[in-house]
Every structure is written in structure tokens, then in C-alpha cells.
C-alpha positions as CSV (number, residue, x, y, z in Angstrom):
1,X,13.4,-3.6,10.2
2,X,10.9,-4.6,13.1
3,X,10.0,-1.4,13.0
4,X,8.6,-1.2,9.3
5,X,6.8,-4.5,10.0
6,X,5.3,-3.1,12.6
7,X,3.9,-0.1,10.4
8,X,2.8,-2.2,7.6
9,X,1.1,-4.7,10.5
10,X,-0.8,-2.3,12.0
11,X,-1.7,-0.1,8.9
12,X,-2.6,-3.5,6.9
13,X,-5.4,-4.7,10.0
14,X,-7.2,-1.1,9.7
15,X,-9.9,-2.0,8.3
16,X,-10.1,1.2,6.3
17,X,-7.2,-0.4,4.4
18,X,-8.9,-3.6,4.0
19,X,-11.8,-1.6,1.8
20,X,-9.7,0.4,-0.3
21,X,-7.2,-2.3,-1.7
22,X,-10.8,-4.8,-1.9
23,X,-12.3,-1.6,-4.1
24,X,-8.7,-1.5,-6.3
25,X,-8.8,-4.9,-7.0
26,X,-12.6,-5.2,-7.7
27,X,-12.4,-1.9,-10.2
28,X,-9.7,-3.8,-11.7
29,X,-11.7,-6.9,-12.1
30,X,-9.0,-9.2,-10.6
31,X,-10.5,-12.2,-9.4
32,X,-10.6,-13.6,-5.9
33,X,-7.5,-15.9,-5.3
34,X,-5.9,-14.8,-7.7
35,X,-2.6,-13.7,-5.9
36,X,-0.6,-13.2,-8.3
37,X,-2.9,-10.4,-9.9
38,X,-4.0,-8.8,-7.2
39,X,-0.2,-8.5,-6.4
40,X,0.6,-6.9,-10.0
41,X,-2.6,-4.8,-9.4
42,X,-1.7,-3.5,-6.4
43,X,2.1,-2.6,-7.3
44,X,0.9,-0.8,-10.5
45,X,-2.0,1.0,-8.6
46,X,0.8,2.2,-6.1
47,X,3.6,3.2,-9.4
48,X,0.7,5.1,-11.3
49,X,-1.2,6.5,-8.2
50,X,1.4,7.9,-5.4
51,X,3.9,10.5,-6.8
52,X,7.5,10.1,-6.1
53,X,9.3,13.1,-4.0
54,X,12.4,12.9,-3.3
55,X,12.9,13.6,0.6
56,X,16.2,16.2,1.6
57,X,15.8,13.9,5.5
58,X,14.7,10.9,6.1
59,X,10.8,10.5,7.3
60,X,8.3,7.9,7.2
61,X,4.7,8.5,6.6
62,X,1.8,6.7,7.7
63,X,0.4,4.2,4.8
64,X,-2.8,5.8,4.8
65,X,-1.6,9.4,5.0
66,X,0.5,8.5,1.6
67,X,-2.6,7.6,0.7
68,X,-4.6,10.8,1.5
69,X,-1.9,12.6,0.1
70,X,-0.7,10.6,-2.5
71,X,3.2,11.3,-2.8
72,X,5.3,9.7,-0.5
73,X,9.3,8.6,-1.2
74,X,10.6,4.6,-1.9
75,X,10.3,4.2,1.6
76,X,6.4,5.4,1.8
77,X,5.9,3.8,-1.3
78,X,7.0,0.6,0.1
79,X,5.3,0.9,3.5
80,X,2.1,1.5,1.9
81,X,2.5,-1.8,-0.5
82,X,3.6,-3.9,2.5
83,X,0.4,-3.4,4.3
84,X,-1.9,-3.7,1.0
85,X,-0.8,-7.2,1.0
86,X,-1.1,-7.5,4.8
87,X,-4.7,-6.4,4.4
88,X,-6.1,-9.0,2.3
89,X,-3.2,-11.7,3.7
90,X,-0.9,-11.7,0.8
């Protein structure tokens, strides 16, 4: 578990990350301080924008390389949401 932290901690401080989940929510029109929105958006963005595989062995990606590639398992999935939020402090 202090592992996955660790990913989403250091994924969600790149600021690269930072830019991309400020462009989502701004396409999206979901207002600043609004947590509870940007929270929805970003879930939905990461349901109708990475495609599910299902993995034969266990491997984690990289939140930004699920994002470059966009497909990742529940794991990848989850990593990648976890460090949205850390980005803009959710």
C-alpha cells in the first residue's frame, strides 16, 4: 500500500499531470472549488477514456504512461485516478 501512494505521490506533483487534469476539468466547465465535480469529472474522464485490459500477471504502469497509452487494468486505472486528485489536492 505505501508503495501505490508513493506512485500516485510522485505522478500527482509532475507537473505535467497538474496541466492535463486542469485542461479536463476546464473542457468540462467544472468550476474551481467545486470538489465534488471535478471528482465526478475526473472518474468519468478515466471510465470513458482508458480502456480496460485484462492483465494474464500482475504489472503496474506509470500514471502517465496509462495515459499515453490509454489502457491500463483496475489497478492502472486506479493509480492514474489517485494522482489526478493528488495533482490539484483533492
Amino acid at each position: 500500500m505505501r508503495f501505490l501512494r508513493q506512485v500516485a505521490t510522485t505522478s500527482g506533483l509532475d507537473p505535467r499531470m497538474a496541466t492535463f487534469v486542469v485542461d479536463i476539468l476546464r473542457k468540462a466547465n467544472v468550476k474551481p472549488r467545486d470538489y465534488k465535480k471535478q471528482a465526478s469529472c475526473l472518474l468519468k474522464w478515466v471510465q470513458n477514456n482508458i480502456y480496460y485490459i485484462n492483465e494474464p500477471r500482475e504489472r503496474l504502469q506509470d500514471p502517465l504512461y496509462t495515459i499515453r497509452v490509454g489502457y491500463g487494468d483496475c489497478d492502472d486505472m486506479v493509480l492514474l485516478l489517485a494522482s489526478m486528485f493528488v495533482s490539484i489536492h483533492l
